[in-house]
C-alpha positions in Angstrom: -7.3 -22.7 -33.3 -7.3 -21.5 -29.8 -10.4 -20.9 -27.9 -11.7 -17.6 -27.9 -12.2 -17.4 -23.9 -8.4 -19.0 -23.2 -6.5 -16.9 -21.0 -3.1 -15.5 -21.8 -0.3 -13.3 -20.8 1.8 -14.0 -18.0 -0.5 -16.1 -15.7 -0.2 -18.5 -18.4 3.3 -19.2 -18.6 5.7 -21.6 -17.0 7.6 -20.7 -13.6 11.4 -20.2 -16.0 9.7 -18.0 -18.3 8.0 -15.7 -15.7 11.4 -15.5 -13.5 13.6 -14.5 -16.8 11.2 -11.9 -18.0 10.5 -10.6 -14.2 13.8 -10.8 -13.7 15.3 -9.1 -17.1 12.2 -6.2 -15.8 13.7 -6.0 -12.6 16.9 -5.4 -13.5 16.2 -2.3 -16.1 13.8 -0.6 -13.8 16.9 -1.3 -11.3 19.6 0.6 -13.1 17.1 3.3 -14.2 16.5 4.2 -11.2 20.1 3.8 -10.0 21.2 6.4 -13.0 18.6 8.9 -11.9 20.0 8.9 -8.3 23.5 9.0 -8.7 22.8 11.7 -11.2 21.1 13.8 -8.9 18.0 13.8 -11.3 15.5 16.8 -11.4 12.8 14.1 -11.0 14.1 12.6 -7.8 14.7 15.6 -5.8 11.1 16.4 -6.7 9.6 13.1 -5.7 11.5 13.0 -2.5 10.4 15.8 -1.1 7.2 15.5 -2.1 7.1 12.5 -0.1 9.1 13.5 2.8 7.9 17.7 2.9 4.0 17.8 3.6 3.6 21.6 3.4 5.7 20.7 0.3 3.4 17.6 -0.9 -0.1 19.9 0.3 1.1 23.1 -2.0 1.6 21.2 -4.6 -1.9 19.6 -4.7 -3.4 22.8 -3.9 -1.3 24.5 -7.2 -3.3 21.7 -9.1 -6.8 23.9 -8.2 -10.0 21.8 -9.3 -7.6 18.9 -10.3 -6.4 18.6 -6.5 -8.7 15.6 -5.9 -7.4 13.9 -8.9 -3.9 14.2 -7.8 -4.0 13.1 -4.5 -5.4 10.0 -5.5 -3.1 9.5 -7.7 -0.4 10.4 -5.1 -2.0 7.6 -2.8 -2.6 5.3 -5.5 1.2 5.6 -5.8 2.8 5.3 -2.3 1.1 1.9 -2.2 2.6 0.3 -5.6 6.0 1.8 -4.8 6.7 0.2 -1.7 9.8 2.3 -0.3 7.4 5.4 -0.6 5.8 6.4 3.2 1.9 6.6 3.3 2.1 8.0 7.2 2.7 11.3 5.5 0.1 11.5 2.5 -2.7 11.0 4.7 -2.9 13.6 7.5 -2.9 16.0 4.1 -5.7 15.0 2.8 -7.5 15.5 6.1 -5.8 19.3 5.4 -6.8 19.8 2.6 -9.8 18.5 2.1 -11.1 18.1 6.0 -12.2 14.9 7.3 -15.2 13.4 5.1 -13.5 14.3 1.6 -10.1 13.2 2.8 -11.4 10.0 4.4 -13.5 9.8 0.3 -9.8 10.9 -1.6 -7.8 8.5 0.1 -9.9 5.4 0.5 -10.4 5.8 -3.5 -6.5 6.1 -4.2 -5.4 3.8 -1.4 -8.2 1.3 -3.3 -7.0 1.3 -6.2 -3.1 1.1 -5.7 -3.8 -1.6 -3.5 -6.2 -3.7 -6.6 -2.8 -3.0 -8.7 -0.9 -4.6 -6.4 -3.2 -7.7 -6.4 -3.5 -7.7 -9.9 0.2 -7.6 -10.1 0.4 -10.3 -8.1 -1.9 -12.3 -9.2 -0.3 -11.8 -13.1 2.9 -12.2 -12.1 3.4 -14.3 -8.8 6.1 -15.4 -7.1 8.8 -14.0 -9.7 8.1 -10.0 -9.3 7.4 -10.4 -5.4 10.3 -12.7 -4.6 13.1 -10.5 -5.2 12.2 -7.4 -3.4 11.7 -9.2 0.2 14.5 -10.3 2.6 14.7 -14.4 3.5 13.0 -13.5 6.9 10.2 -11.3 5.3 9.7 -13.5 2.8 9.3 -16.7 5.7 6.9 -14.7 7.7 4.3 -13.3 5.2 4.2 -16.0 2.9 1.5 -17.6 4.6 -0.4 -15.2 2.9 0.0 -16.9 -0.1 -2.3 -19.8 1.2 -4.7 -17.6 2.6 -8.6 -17.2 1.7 -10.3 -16.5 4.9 -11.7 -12.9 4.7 -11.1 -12.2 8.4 -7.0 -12.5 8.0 -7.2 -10.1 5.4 -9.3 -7.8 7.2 -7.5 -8.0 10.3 -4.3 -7.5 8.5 -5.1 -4.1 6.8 -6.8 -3.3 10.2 -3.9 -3.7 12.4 -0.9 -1.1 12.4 2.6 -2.0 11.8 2.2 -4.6 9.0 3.4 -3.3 5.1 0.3 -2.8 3.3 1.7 -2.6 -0.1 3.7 -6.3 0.5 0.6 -7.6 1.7 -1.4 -6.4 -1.6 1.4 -7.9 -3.6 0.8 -11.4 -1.6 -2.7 -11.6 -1.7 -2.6 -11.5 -5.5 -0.7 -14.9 -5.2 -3.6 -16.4 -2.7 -6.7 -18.3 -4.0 -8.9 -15.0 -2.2 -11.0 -13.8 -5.2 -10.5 -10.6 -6.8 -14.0 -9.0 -5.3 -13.6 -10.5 -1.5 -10.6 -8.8 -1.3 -11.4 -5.3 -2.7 -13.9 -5.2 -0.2 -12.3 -6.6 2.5 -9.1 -4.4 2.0 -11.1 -1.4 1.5 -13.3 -2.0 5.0 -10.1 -3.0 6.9 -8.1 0.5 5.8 -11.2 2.6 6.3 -10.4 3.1 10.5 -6.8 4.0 9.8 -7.9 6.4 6.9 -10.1 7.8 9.0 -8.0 8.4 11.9 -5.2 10.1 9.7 -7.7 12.5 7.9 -9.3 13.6 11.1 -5.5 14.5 12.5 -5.0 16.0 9.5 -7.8 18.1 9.4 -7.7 19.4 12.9 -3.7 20.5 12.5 -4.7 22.2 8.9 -7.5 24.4 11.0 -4.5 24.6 13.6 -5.9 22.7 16.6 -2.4 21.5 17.8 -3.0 20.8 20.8 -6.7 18.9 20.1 -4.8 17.2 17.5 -1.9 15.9 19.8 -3.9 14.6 22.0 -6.2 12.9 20.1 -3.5 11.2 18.0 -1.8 10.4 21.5 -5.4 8.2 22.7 -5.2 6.6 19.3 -1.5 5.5 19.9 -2.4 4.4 23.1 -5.5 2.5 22.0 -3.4 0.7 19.4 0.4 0.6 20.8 -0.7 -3.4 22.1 -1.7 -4.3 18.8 1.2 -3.2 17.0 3.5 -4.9 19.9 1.8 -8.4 19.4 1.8 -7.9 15.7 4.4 -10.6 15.7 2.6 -13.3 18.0 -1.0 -12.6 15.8 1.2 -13.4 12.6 2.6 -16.6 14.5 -0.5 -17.8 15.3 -1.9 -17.3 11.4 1.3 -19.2 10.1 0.7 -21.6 13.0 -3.1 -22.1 11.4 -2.1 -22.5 7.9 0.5 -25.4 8.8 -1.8 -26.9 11.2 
């Protein structure tokens, strides 16, 4: 008899067994979306410029009326798990739609919870589903991740612009952090960036251009020398974890 607290399902399984059914998975979700593409699918126009148009992406949540909040989280909930899909756009329209505090609320909720997805992905499926979908040299400079359990590289990570915050979540399933240090860590470490986007956001939906350039031109400014030295801070946490 097996114990009634025993764990199963894919954490459970050997290395082969994970790689053939990752891989088998891979490879249908891979032609799927191939056939839609070359087919010129309905559903793929739609998605892309949904993703691509804001006026487009912020009409469509506001045709959802009461249901708008819903939607957008689920919109950011998405653009994290699907990596290829840009988050620089959803956010400045939640700040439009919904003004600062709610947008700063909607996001933080669906950027949450796509990103505790993407550990639990990770953290059920390891190396097998993350493996394939990163280069050789993106794959040797995150992977240090994978050691990883110190809060303060996962908070500075999700603080700092420029590193992939959906390949990160991925990673960070495969590390020894626990499920709850993460979630709150991630959350807190997002929360400036959130909040930047949905006050830009807010301030070109009530048509302050100008207000709105310059304030997003102080934040670039403020943050252009972390995003230059991204490289060197990630050098010196590999050099840490090989230490």
């Amino acid at each position: 008899m097996t114990e009634p607290n025993a764990k199963r399902g894919p954490a459970t399984w050997s290395d082969t067994k994970r790689w053939a059914v990752a891989s088998i998975t891979l490879a249908i979700c891979l032609v799927v979306v191939v056939w839609l593409v070359v087919s010129d699918a309905p559903l793929v126009r739609y998605l892309v410029r949904l993703y691509q148009d804001k006026h487009f992406l912020k009409e469509t949540v506001r045709s959802w009326g009461v249901w708008a909040p819903l939607v957008f989280i689920a919109i950011q909930a998405l653009q994290v798990i699907i990596s290829p899909i840009p988050g620089e756009v959803t956010g400045p329209v939640g700040g439009m739609l919904f003004g600062t505090f709610l947008g700063v609320v909607y996001s933080t909720i669906g950027l949450t919870a796509g990103t505790l997805i993407c550990f639990a992905l990770g953290r059920l499926w390891g190396e097998p589903l993350i493996r394939p979908w990163l280069s050789e040299h993106h794959w040797e400079k995150m992977n240090f991740i994978i050691e990883a359990e110190g809060a303060i590289i996962c908070f500075i990570l999700y603080l700092i612009p420029g590193f992939p915050k959906d390949i990160i979540s991925y990673l960070f399933g495969m590390s020894p952090m626990p499920f709850w240090v993460f979630a709150l860590v991630s959350t807190v470490g997002r929360l400036p960036g959130t909040w930047i986007s949905s006050y830009f956001g807010a301030h070109v939906g009530e048509k302050q251009y100008l207000y709105a350039i310059a304030f997003i031109a102080v934040i670039a400014a403020l943050c252009l020398p972390l995003y230059y030295h991204r490289d060197r801070i990630l050098a010196r946490f590999r050099g840490r974890k090989s230490a």
